[in-house]
C-alpha positions in Angstrom: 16.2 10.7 12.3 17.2 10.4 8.3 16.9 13.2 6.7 15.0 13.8 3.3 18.4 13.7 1.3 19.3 10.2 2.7 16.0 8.5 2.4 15.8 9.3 -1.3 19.5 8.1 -1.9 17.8 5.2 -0.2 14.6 4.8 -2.3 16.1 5.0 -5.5 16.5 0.9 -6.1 12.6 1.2 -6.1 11.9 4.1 -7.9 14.3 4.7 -11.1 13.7 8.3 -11.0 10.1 8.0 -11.3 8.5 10.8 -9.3 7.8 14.1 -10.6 8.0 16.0 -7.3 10.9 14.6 -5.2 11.2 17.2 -2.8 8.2 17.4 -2.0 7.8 13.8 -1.4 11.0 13.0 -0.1 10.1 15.7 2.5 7.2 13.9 3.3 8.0 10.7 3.7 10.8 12.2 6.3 8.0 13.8 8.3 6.0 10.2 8.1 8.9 8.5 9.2 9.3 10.8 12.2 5.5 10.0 13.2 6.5 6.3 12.5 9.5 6.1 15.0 7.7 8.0 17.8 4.7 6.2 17.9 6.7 2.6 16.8 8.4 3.3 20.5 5.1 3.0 22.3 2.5 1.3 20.3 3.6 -1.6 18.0 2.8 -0.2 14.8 5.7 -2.5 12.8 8.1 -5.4 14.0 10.6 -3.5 12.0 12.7 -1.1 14.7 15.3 0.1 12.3 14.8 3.4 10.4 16.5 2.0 7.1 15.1 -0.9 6.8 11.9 1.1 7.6 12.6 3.2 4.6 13.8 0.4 2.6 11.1 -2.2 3.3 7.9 0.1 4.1 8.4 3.3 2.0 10.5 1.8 -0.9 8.3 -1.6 -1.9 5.0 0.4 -1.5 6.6 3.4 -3.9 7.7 0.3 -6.3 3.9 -0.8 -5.8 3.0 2.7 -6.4 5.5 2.8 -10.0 3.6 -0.3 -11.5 0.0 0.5 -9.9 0.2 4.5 -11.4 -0.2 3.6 -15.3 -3.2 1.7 -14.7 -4.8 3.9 -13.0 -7.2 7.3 -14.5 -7.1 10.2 -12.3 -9.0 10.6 -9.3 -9.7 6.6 -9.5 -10.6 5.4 -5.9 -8.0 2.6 -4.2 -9.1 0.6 -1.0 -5.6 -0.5 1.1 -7.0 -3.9 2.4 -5.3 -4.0 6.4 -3.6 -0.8 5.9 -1.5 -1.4 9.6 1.1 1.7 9.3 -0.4 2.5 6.2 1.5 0.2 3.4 1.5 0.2 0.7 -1.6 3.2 0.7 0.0 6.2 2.2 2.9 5.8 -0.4 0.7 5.1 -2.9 -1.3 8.2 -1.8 1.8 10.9 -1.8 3.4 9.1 -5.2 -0.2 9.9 -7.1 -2.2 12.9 -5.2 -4.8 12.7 -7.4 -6.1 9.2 -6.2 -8.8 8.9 -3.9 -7.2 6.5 -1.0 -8.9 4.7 1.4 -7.0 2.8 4.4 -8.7 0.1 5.9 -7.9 -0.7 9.6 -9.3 -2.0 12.4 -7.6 -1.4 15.1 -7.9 1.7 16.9 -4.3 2.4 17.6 -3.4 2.3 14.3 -6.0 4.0 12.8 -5.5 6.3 15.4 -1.8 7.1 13.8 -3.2 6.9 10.1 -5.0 9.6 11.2 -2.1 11.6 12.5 -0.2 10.9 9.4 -2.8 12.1 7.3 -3.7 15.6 9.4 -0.4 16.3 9.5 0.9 16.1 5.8 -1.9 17.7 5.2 -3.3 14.9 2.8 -6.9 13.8 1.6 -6.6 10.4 2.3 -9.7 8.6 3.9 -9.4 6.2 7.0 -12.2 3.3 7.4 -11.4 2.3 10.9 -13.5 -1.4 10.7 -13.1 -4.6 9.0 -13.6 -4.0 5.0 -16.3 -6.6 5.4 -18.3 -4.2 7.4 -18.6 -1.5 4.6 -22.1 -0.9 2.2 -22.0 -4.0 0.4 -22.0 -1.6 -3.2 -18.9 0.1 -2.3 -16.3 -1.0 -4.9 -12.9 0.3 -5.6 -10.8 0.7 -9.1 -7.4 -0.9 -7.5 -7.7 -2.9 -4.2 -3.9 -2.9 -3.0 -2.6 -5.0 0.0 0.4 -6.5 2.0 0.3 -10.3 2.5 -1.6 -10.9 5.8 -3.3 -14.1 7.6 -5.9 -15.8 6.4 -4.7 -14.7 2.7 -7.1 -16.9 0.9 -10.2 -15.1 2.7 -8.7 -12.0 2.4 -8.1 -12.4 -1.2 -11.6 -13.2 -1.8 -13.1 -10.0 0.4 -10.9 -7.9 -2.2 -12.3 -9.4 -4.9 -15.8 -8.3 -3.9 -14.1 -4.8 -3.5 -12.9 -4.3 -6.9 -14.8 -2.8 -9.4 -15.4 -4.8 -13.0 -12.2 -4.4 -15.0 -10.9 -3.3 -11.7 -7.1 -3.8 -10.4 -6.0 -6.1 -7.0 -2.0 -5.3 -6.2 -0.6 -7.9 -3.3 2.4 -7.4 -2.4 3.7 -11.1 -1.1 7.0 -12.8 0.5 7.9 -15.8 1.3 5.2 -18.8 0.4 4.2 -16.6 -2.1 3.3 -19.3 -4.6 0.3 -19.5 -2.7 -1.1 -16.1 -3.5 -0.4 -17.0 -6.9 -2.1 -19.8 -6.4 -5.2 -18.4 -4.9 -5.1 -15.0 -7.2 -5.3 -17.5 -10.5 -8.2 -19.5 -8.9 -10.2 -16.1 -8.4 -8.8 -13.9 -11.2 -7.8 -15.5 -14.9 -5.5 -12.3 -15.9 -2.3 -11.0 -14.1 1.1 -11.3 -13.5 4.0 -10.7 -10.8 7.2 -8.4 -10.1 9.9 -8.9 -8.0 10.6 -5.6 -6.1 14.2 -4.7 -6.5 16.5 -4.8 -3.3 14.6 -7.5 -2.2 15.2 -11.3 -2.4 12.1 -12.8 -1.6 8.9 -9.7 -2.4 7.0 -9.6 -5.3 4.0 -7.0 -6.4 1.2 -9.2 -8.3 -0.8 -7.6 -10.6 -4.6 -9.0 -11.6 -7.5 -7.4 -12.9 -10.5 -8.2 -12.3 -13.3 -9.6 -14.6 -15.3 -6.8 -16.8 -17.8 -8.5 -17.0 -18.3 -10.8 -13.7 
């Protein structure tokens, strides 16, 4: 177990000093990480085991999501978190700007089953749409669609698309072979632009907003 002190000694590569409440957050994230570890050991909920790297990888690129997304964003906006899994980058996002109204899309029941225990037990606001995002009204639109690169990335691209509103904002956070989310992000999107996370040799955030006028 890392305690709040060490995880944001940790974090700070990602976030520059850019959170208004540490201890507050910093407290949280040690309580998520807690729920992370004890459910990781029974249901696969992330290939990653070690509690660093879980910090480092998980918490710290979605915070540096989070840093980039924030500006952008008016309060209260809406963001959809396209295959949430463990909830990257949207639970982050969620306790770096309170004020947002997060949804975590995820279709499997065991996980949605822990977003849910992650979000009762910090006590937080967050919304959990335990389908595929293709299954929701057809009218529901978002201001920032955020995801982790998953399969079928040019598909998935394209559902978020159709999930942001006009003038809206998609945030995919991408590895290796990420040339092809640039790729397929310029074919659907003309404006945007990309941000290597820092600590990290081979993640980037990409940035696009969508049409106004589609």
């Amino acid at each position: 177990m890392l305690s709040a002190s060490r995880i944001f000694e940790l974090l700070k590569p990602f976030l520059d000093g850019d959170v208004t409440d540490t201890n507050t957050v910093m407290g949280q994230l040690e309580v998520y990480l807690d729920l992370l570890l004890r459910w990781n050991a029974r249901t696969n909920l992330t290939a990653i085991r070690e509690p660093e790297a879980m910090v480092t990888r998980h918490f710290g690129e979605s915070l540096f999501a989070a840093r980039l997304i924030s500006p952008l964003l008016k309060p209260g906006a809406s963001l959809l978190d396209f295959g949430s899994g463990a909830g990257f980058p949207g639970l982050p996002i969620q306790l770096y700007r309170p004020d947002l109204r997060v949804t975590l899309a995820e279709s499997q029941g065991k996980k949605a089953s822990f977003l849910r225990e992650v979000i009762r037990t910090l006590g937080l606001t967050t919304e959990v749409w335990a389908n595929r995002v293709e299954a929701m009204p057809p009218a529901q639109r978002f201001d920032c669609v955020a995801l982790r690169a998953v399969d079928r990335m040019e598909d998935v691209l394209r559902g978020a698309v159709l999930r942001v509103t006009p003038g809206g904002l998609i945030a995919v956070m991408a590895g290796s072979g990420s040339d092809e989310v640039e790729k397929q992000l310029g074919k659907l999107l003309p404006d945007g632009e990309s941000f290597p996370i820092p600590a990290s040799d081979r993640t980037q955030v990409y940035l696009y907003t969508a049409p106004a006028n589609p």
